[in-house]
C-alpha positions in Angstrom: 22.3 12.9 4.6 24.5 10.8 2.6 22.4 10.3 -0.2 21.9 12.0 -3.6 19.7 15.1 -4.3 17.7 13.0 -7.3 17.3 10.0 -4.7 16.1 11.7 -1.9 13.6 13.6 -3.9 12.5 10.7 -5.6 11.6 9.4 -2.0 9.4 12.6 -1.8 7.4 13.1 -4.1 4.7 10.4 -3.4 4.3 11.0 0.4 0.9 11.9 1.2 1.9 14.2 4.6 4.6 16.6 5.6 6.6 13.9 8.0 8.8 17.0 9.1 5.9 18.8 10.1 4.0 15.8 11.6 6.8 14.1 13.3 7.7 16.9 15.2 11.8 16.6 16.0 11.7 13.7 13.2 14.8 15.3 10.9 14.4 14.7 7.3 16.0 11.3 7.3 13.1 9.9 8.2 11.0 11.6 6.6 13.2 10.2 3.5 12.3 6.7 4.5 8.8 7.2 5.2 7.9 8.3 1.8 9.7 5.7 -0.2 7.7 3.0 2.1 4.6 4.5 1.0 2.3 3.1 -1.3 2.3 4.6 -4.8 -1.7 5.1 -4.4 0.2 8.4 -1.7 0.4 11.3 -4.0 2.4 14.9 -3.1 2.4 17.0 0.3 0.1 20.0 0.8 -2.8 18.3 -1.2 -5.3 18.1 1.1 -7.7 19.9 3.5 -8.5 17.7 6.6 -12.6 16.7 6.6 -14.8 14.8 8.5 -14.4 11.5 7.9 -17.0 10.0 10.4 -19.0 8.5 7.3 -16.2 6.1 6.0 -14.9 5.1 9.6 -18.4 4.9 11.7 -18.9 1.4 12.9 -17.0 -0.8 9.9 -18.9 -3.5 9.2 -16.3 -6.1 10.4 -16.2 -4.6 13.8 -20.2 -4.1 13.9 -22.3 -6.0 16.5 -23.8 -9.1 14.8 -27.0 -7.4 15.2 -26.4 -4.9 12.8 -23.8 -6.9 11.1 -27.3 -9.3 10.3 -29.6 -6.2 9.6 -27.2 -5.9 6.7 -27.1 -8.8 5.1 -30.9 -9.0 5.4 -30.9 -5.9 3.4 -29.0 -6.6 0.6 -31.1 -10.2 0.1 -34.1 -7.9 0.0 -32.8 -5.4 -2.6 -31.5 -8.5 -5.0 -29.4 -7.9 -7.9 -29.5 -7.9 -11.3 -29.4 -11.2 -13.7 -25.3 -11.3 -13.6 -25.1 -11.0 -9.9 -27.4 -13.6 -9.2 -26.1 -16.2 -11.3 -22.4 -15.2 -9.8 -23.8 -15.7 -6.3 -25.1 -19.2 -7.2 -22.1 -20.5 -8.3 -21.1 -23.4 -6.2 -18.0 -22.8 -3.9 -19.1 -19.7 -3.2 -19.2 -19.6 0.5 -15.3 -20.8 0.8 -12.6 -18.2 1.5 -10.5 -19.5 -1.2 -13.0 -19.1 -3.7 -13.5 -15.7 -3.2 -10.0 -14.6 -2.4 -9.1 -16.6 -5.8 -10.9 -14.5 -7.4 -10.1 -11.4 -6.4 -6.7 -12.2 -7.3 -7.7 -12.8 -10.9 -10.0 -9.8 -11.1 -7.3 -7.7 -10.8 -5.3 -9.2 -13.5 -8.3 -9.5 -16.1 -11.2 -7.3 -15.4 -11.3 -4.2 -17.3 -12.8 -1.2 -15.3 -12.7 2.7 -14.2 -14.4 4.6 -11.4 -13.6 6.6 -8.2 -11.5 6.0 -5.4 -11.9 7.3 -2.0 -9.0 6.7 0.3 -9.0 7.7 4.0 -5.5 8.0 5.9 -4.8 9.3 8.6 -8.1 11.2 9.0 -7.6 12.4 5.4 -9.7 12.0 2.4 -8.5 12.5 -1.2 -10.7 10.9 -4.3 -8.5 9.6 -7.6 -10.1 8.5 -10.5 -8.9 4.8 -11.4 -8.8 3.1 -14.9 -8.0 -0.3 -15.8 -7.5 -2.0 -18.8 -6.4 -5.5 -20.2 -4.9 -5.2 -24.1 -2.9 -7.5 -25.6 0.4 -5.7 -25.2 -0.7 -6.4 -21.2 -2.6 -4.6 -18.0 -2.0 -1.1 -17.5 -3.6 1.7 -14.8 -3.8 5.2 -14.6 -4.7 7.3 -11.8 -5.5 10.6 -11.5 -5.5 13.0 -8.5 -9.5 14.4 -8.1 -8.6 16.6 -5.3 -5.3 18.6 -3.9 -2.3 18.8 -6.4 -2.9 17.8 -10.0 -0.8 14.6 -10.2 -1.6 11.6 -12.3 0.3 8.1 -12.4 0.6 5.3 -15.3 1.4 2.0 -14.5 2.6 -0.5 -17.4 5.3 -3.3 -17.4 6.8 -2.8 -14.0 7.0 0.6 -14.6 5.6 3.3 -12.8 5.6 6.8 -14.5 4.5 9.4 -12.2 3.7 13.2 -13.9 3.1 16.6 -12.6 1.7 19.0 -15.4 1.5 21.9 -13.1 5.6 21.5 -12.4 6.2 19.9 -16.3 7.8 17.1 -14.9 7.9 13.2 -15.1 9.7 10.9 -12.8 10.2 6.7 -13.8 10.6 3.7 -11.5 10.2 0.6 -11.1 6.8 -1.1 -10.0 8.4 -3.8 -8.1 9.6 -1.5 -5.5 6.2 0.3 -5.3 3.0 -1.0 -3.4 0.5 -1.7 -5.8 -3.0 0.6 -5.8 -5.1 -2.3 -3.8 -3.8 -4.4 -1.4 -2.5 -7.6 -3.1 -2.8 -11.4 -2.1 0.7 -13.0 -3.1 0.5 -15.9 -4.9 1.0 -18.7 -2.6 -2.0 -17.1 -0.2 -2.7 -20.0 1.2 0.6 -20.0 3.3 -0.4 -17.1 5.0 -2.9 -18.9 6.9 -0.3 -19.8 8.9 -0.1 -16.4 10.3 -3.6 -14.9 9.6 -7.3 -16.5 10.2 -9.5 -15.9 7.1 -13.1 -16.2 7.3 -16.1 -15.2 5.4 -18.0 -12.1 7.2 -21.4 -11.4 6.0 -22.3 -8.9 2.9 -22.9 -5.3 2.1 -23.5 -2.9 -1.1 -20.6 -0.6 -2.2 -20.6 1.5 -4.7 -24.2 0.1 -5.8 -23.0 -3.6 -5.9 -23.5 -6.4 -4.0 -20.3 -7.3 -2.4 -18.7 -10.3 -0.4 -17.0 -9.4 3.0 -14.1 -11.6 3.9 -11.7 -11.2 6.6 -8.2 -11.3 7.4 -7.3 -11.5 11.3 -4.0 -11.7 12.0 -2.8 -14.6 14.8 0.0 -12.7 16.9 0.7 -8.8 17.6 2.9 -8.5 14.6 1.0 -7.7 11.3 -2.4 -5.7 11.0 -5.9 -7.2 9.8 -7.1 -6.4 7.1 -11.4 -6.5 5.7 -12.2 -7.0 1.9 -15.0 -6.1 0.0 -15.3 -7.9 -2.9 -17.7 -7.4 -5.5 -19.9 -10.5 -6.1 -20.0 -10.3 -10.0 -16.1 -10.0 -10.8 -14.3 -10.6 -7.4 -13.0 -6.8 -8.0 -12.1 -5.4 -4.8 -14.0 -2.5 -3.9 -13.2 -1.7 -0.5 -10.5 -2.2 1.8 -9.9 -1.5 5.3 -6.5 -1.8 7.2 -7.2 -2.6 10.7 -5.1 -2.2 14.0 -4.8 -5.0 17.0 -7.6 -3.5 18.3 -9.3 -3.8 15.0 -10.0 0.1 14.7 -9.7 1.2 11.1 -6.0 2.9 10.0 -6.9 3.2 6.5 -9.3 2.9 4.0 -10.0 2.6 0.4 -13.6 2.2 -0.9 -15.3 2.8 -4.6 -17.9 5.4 -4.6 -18.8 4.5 -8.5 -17.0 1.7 -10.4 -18.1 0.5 -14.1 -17.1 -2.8 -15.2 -16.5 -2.8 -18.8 -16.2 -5.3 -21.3 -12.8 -3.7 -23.3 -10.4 -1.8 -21.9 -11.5 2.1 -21.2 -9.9 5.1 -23.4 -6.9 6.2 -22.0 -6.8 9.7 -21.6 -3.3 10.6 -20.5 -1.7 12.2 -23.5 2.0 10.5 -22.7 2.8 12.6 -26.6 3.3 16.0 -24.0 5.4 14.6 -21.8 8.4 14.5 -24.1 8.7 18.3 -23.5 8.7 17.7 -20.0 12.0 17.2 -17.6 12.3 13.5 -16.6 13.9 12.2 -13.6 14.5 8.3 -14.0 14.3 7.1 -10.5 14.7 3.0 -11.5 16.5 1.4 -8.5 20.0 0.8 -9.5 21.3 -0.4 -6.3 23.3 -3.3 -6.0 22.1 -6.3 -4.9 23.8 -7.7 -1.8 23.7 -10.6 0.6 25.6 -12.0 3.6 26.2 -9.0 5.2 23.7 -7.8 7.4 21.3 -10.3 8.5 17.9 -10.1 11.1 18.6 -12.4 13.8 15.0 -12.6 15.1 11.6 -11.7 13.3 8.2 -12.4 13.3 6.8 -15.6 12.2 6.4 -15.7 8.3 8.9 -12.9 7.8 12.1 -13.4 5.4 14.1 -11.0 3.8 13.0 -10.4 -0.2 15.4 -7.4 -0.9 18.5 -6.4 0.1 20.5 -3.9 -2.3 23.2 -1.2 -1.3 22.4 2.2 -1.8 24.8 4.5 -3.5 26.1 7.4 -1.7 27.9 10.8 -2.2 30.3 9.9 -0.1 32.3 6.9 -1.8 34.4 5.8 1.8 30.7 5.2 3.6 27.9 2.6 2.6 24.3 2.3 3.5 22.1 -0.9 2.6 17.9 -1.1 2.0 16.8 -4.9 3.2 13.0 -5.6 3.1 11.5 -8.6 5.0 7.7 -9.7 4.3 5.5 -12.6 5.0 3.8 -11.6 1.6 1.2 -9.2 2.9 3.2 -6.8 5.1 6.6 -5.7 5.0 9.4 -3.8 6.6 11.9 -1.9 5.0 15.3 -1.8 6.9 17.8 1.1 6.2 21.7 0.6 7.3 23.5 3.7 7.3 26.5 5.0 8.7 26.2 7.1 12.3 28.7 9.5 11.5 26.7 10.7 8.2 23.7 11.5 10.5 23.0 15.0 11.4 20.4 14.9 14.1 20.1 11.6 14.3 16.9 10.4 16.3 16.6 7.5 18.2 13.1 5.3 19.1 9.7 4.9 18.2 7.5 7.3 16.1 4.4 6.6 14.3 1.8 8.4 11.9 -1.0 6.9 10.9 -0.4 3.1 9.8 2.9 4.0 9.5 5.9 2.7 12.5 9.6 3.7 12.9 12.3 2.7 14.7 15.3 3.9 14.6 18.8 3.1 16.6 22.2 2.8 16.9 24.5 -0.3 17.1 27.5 -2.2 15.4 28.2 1.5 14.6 25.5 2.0 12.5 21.9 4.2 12.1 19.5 1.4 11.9 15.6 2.2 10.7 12.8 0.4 9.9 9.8 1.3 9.0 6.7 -0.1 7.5 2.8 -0.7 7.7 2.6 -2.4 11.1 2.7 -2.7 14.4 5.2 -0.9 16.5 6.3 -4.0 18.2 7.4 -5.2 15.0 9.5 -2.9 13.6 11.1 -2.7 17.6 12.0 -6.4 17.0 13.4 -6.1 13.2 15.3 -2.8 14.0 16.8 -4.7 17.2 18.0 -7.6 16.0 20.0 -6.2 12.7 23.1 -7.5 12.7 26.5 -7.8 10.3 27.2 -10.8 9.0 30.6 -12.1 10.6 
């Protein structure tokens, strides 16, 4: 396939489904790609039995009739909340978009926290126990596989160490190349905007909190939605839902118990045992290029953040990774060369959120792939071209 054993397994090991298997005729290429596009939240293959998921997806309340969409609101005035919650809600600013999404960008960076996530793709549920805390020395999170394969993951200062006792080993990379656990607002938010309406929505309990619902609908074909449920006390985002043009739910993550806590919780990962374990350092050493392959055409927002060549067995042949974003969704863009290609497979395939295309041209195997729409990674994959 033209790439290293240690770099295409480090591309497998956090897929959440067998891509061969699902993408029937897909070769393994792909399935390399897929899995390093993942978010780091996807833990290993085989982990999970398929269930009924009818009670996460059944009428989401951001695509409820306003009926029922009132009903709930009504509800959660009627319950109240405790002291805290009260005073939070009556803070003034807090029907504006910006104020909530402002702070649910700093919850994540200061609130101290653990409880149970429930995530939903692809008609698959799996539960990881989340932990949170704010020292000092800086923020760190574990997460810990509930159900499936025991695998547990510790992030701390852009690093991402990812451990599997029941194999004895420990692989290393780098966070920056890694989708955070919860979707996260760049920065400069407010430029996106220009590419997404964001309105308030109404409110709802999760995980036995009162929460906040805000939306984000895209403007054209070419990014998904998304629906946030933040909670009203901290801004802490307790449930997410990714949302297709035709705003039915592709994925889900949603809190069934979550404990705000005033320190930082005890972190039980004993990192003292992994020293005996074998370690695969998977940090992205690529060099960084630029000016030589460029996208000639992409969505509105979109610009390329990453472009780094890959290193190959083969030392005569090169092959490039280029990411373009508009600082919510992205598209990773692999340029590799035909002749290394076995089977190679040409056109559209999807799973789940997940799109691929893949093609030939300028005598190269061009793929992207990436959380979106199919018409957008068509577009990006099309209009890949070398620099002259």
């Amino acid at each position: 396939m033209g790439w290293p054993l240690i770099k295409l397994f480090s591309l497998l090991l956090l897929s959440l489904l067998t891509w061969q298997t699902a993408f029937a005729g897909l070769e393994e290429r792909r399935s390399e790609i897929t899995s390093a596009h993942l978010p780091a939240t996807s833990f290993e293959n085989e982990q999970i039995a398929e269930k009924n998921t009818d009670s996460l997806t059944s009428a989401p309340t951001d695509i409820q009739p306003r009926a029922v969409q009132s009903r709930t609101e009504q509800a959660v005035d009627a319950d109240g909340v405790d002291g805290p919650l009260a005073t939070s809600a009556q803070v003034i600013g807090t029907d504006s978009v910006d104020y909530w999404l402002d702070k649910m960008t700093d919850s994540m960076s200061q609130q101290n926290f653990q409880g149970t996530l429930i995530i939903l793709q692809d008609n698959r549920l799996r539960a990881v126990k989340v932990k949170q805390g704010i020292t000092d020395d800086g923020r760190w999170q574990t997460l810990e596989s509930l159900s499936g394969v025991n695998q547990k993951i510790i992030r701390s200062d852009n690093k991402v160490t990812t451990i599997f006792p029941t194999k004895q080993l420990v692989t290393i990379s780098n966070s920056t190349v890694k989708r955070p656990l919860h979707t996260a607002l760049p920065k400069n938010y407010r430029e996106l905007k220009k590419y997404y309406t964001m309105e308030m929505s109404g409110k709802d309990r999760i995980a036995n909190k009162a929460t906040q619902i805000v939306r984000m609908v895209p403007r054209d074909e070419y990014r998904y939605g998304y629906t946030f449920w933040l909670d009203r006390q901290s801004g802490l985002l307790l449930r997410c839902d990714l949302l297709d043009e035709n705003r039915q739910v592709l994925e889900q993550l949603m809190y069934s118990n979550i404990e705000l806590l005033p320190g930082a919780p005890q972190n039980t990962i004993d990192q003292g045992v992994l020293e005996s374990y074998r370690q695969i350092n998977l940090l992205d050493e690529g060099d960084v290029v630029s000016n030589l392959w460029r996208a000639k055409q992409l969505p509105a927002g979109f610009s390329l953040t990453q472009s780094v060549q890959i290193a190959t067995d083969n030392t005569d042949t090169k092959s490039y990774h280029l990411v373009f974003s508009d600082g919510m969704a992205s598209v990773s863009v692999f340029i590799e060369a035909y002749g290394e290609m076995k089977k190679p497979v040409m056109g559209l395939s999807s799973m789940g959120a997940v799109n691929a295309f893949s093609f030939y041209a300028n005598g190269a195997y061009i793929t992207a792939i990436g959380e979106v729409p199919a018409s957008t990674v068509r577009m990006i994959a099309q209009s890949i071209e070398p620099v002259q």
